[in-house]
C-alpha positions in Angstrom: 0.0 0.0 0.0 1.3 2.9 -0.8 0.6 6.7 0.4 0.9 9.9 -1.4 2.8 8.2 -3.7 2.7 10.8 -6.6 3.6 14.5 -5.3 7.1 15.3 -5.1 8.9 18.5 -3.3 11.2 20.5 -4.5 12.2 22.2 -1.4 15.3 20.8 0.6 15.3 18.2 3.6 15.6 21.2 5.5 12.5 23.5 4.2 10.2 20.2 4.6 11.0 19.8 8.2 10.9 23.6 9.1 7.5 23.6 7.2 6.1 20.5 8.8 7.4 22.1 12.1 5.4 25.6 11.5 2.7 23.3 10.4 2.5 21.4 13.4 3.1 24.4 15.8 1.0 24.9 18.9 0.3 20.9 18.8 2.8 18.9 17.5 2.3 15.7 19.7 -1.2 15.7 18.4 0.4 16.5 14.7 2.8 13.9 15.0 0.2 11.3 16.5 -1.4 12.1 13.0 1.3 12.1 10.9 1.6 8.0 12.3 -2.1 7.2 12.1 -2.4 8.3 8.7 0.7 6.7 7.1 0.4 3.2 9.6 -3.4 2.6 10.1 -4.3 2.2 6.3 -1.8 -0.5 6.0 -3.7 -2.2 9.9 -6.9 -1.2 8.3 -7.6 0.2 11.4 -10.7 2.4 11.3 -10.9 5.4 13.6 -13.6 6.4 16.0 -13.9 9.2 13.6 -11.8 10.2 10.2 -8.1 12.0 10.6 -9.0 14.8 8.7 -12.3 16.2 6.8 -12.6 17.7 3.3 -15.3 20.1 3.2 -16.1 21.7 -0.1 -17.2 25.4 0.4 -17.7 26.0 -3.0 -18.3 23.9 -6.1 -17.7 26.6 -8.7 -14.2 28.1 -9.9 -12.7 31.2 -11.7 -10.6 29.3 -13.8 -10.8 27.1 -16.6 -7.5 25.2 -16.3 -6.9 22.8 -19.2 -6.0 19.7 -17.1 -8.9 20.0 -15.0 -12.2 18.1 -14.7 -14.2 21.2 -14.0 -14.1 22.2 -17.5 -15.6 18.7 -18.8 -18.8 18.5 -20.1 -19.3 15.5 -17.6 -18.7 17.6 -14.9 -21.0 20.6 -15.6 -23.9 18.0 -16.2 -23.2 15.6 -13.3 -22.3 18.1 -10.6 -24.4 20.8 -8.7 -22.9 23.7 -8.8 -22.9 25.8 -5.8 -22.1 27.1 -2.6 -22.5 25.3 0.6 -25.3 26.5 3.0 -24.1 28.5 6.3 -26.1 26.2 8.2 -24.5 22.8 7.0 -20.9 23.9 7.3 -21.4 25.1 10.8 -23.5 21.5 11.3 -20.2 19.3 9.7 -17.4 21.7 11.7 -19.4 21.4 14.9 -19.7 17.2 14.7 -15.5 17.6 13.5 -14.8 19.0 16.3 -17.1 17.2 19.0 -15.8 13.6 17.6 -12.1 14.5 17.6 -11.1 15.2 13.9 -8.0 16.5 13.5 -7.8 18.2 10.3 -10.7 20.4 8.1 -9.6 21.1 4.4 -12.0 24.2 3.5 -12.0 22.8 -0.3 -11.9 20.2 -2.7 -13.3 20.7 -6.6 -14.0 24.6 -6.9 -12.4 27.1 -5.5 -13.1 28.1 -1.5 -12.1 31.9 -1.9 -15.9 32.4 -4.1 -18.0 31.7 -0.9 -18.7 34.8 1.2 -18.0 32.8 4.3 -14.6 31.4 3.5 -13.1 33.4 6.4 -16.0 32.8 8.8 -15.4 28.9 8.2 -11.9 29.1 9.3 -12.3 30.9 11.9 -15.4 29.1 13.9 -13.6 25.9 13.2 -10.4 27.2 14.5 -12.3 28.2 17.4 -14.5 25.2 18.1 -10.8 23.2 18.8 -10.2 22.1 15.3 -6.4 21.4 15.3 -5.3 22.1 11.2 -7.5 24.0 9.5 -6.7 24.6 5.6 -7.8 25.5 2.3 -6.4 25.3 -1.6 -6.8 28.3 -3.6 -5.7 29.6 -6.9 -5.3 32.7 -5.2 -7.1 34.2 -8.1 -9.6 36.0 -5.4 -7.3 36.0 -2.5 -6.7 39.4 -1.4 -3.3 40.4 1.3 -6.8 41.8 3.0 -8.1 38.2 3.0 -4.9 36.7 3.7 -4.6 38.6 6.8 -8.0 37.9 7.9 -7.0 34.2 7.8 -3.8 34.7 9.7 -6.0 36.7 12.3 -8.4 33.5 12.3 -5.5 30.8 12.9 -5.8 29.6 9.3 -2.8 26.6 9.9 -2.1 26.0 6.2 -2.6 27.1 2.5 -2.0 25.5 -0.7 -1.3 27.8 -3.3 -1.7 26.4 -7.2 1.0 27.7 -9.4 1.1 26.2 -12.2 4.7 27.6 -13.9 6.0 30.8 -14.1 5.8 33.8 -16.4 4.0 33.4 -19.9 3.5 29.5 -19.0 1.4 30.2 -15.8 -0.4 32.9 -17.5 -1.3 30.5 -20.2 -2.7 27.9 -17.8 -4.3 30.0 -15.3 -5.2 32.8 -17.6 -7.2 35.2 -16.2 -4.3 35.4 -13.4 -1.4 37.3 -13.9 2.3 35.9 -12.6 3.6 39.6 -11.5 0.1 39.8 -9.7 0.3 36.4 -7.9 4.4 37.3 -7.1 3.1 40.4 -5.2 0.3 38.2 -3.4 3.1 36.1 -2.1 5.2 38.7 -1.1 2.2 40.4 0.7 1.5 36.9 2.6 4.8 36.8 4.0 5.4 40.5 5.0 1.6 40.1 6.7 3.4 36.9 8.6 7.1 38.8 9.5 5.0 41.7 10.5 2.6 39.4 13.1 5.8 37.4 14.0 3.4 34.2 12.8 4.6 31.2 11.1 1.1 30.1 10.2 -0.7 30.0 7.5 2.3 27.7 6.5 2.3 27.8 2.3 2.3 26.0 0.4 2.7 26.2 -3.4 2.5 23.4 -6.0 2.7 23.1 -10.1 1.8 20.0 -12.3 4.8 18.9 -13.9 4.4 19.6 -18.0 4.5 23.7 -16.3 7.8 23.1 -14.7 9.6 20.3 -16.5 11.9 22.8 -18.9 12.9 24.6 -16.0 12.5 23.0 -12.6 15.5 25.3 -10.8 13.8 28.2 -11.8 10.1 27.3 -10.5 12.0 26.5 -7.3 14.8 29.5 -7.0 11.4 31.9 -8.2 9.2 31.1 -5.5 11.8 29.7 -2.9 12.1 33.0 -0.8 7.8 33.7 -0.7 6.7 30.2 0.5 7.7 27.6 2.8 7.2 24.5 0.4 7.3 23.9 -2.8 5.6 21.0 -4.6 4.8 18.9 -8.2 2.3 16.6 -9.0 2.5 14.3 -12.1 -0.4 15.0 -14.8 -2.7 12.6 -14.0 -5.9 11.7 -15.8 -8.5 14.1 -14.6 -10.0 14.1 -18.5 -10.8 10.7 -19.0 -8.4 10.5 -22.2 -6.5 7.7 -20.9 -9.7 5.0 -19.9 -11.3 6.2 -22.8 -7.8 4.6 -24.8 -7.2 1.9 -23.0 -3.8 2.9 -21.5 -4.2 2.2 -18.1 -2.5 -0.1 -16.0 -3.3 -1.3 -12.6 -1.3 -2.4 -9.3 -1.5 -5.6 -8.6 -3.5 -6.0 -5.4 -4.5 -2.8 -5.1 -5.7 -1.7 -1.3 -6.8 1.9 -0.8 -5.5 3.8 1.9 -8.1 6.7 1.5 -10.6 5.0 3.2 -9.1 5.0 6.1 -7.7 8.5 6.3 -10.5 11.1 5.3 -14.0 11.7 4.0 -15.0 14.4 1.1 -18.4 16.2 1.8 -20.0 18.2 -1.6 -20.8 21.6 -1.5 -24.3 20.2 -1.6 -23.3 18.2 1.7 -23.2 14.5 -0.3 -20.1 12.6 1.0 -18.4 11.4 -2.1 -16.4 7.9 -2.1 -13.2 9.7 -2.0 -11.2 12.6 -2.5 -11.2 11.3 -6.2 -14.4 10.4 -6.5 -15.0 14.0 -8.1 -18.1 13.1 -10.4 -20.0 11.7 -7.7 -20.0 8.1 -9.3 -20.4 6.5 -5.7 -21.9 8.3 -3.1 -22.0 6.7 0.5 -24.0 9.2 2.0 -25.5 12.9 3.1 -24.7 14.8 5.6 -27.9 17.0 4.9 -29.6 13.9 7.4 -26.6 11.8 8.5 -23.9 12.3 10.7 -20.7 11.8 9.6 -19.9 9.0 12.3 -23.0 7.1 10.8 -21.2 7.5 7.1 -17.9 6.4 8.6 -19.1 3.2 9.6 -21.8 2.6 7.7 -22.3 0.1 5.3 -21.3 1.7 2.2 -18.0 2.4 3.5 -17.8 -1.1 5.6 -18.6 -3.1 2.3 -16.0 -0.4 0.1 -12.8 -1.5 2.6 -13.5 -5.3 2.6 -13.8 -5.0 -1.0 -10.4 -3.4 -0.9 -8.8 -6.1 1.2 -10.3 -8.5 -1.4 -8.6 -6.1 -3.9 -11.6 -5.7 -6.0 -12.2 -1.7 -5.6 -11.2 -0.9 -9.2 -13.3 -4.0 -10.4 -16.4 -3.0 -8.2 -16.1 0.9 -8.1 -16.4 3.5 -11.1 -14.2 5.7 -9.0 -11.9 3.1 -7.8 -11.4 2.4 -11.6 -10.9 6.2 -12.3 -8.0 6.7 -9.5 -4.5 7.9 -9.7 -3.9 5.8 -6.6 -5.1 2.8 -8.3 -2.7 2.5 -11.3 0.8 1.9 -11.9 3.5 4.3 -11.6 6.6 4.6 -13.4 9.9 7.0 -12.8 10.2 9.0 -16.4 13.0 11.3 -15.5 15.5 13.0 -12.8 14.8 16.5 -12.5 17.7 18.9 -10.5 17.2 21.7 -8.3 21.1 22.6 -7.3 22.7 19.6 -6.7 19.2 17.7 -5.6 18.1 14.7 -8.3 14.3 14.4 -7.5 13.1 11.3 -9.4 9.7 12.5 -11.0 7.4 9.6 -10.9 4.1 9.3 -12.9 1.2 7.3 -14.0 2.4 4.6 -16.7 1.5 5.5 -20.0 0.4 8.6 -19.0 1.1 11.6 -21.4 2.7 14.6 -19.9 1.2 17.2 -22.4 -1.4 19.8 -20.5 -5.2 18.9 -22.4 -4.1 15.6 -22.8 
């Protein structure tokens, strides 16, 4: 079983520990006890009292139309509600979180969290009702230093920044952002940190890797002074193309490790079957009348593991047979920041080309 096995960092040994240090600031037995049960229960298929961590999707909608994302697909737009989450249902899923013992609340998952009015709200109450990490992606599109400072001032732990390349090629992707614009954004987060002498939000900024792949040292020694990470992810299959050709290739007794780890609640409050069950293929529930202790161990999620341990998810499960996680990965080249070789590893027959 293996566990975020496709992002890689660029930063040094030394910027991932300082950042997982910030990160785990003002509780780091609890972060660390985390940090174990999430890389050792999956492979016990231990199952929690309640999930590690929570995905909460404020908002279903996004600014962008990215051309390796799923959002833009026709499937998407007619299989997925659009929308905001209700006031009421957030405060409802943040209030259970933080009664049962969850330790971490993403504010985000398909769209983009920074469009609902009550993005800062959100991380606030849930800081305050005792929720230990509380974080968000953004393309930072929306996100304001006015914003930004709101979330320091409401204990925001940690934000992930898409940044898809640099210059002309980020522009391209992420078009109607401008680079200079999103440069100045991070230079405003930091100052906004220095000035508060906070460490949190940590951030966070990632790229998939067709943006980056000419020029990895300069993605890195561009960002390196703004940000306390810096990330890739592999292009993985968001449009289809590759089922659709017949190109993909399986692990051999595959076990999933995400269900054990979190659940994914729609902005319309449906709990999806993963993290990359983003059409909604296999819904296990509603929080709009269940509790998310009754989806955790209810039977659509008690019948999804034990197919897992069988290793028939991908036969079983639209989803399963849609995952990253799922298929077989392959190292397809070296890249070099300094004197750093990162081995860039990626889906197997998976083409590297963004809209492909």
């Amino acid at each position: 079983m293996q566990i975020n096995k496709d992002q890689f960092s660029l930063s040094s040994w030394r910027e991932n520990a300082r950042f997982h240090y910030y990160r785990g600031q003002g509780h780091l037995p609890r972060y660390l006890l985390n940090r174990l049960r999430w890389h050792v229960y999956p492979r016990l298929h231990i199952v929690t009292r309640y999930p590690e961590h929570v995905d909460m999707e404020l908002s279903a909608v996004c600014n962008m139309r990215c051309p390796m994302c799923y959002t833009i697909t026709d499937d998407f737009r007619q299989r997925v509600k659009r929308g905001l989450m209700d006031g009421a249902l957030w405060r409802k899923i943040v209030d259970e979180a933080a009664t049962g013992g969850v330790f971490s609340l993403r504010l985000s998952l398909r769209g983009e969290p920074t469009l609902h009015p009550e993005f800062v709200a959100a991380a606030h109450y849930a800081k305050r009702r005792g929720i230990k990490e509380v974080a968000s992606l953004t393309n930072a599109l929306a996100l304001t230093p006015e914003m930004f400072e709101q979330l320091v001032e409401a204990g925001l732990d940690w934000l992930t920044i898409s940044v898809d390349g640099v210059g002309q090629t980020y522009e391209r992707i992420r078009w109607p952002a401008r680079f200079d614009d999103l440069l100045g954004k991070l230079r405003a987060f930091q100052a906004i940190k220095r000035r508060r002498r906070r460490h949190k939000p940590v951030v966070k900024v990632q790229s998939v890797w067709p943006a980056i792949q000419d020029d990895p040292q300069q993605y890195y020694q561009t960002l390196r002074p703004w940000v306390d990470q810096i990330a890739c992810n592999p292009l993985v299959d968001y449009l289809g193309r590759d089922t659709a050709a017949g190109l993909v290739e399986y692990q051999r007794n595959f076990d999933c490790h995400v269900l054990y780890q979190r659940l994914a609640v729609g902005a319309d409050g449906k709990v999806l079957f993963c993290i990359y069950d983003e059409f909604g293929d296999d819904y296990i529930g509603d929080l709009n009348r269940q509790t998310i202790h009754e989806i955790w161990h209810g039977a659509a999620l008690t019948v999804a593991r034990a197919a897992h341990r069988q290793h028939r998810g991908v036969a079983v499960y639209r989803s399963c047979a849609r995952c990253p996680n799922a298929r077989q990965t392959e190292v397809i080249t070296t890249a070099r920041v300094g004197t750093r070789p990162i081995a860039v590893n990626a889906l197997t027959a998976r083409v590297q080309e963004l809209g492909r």
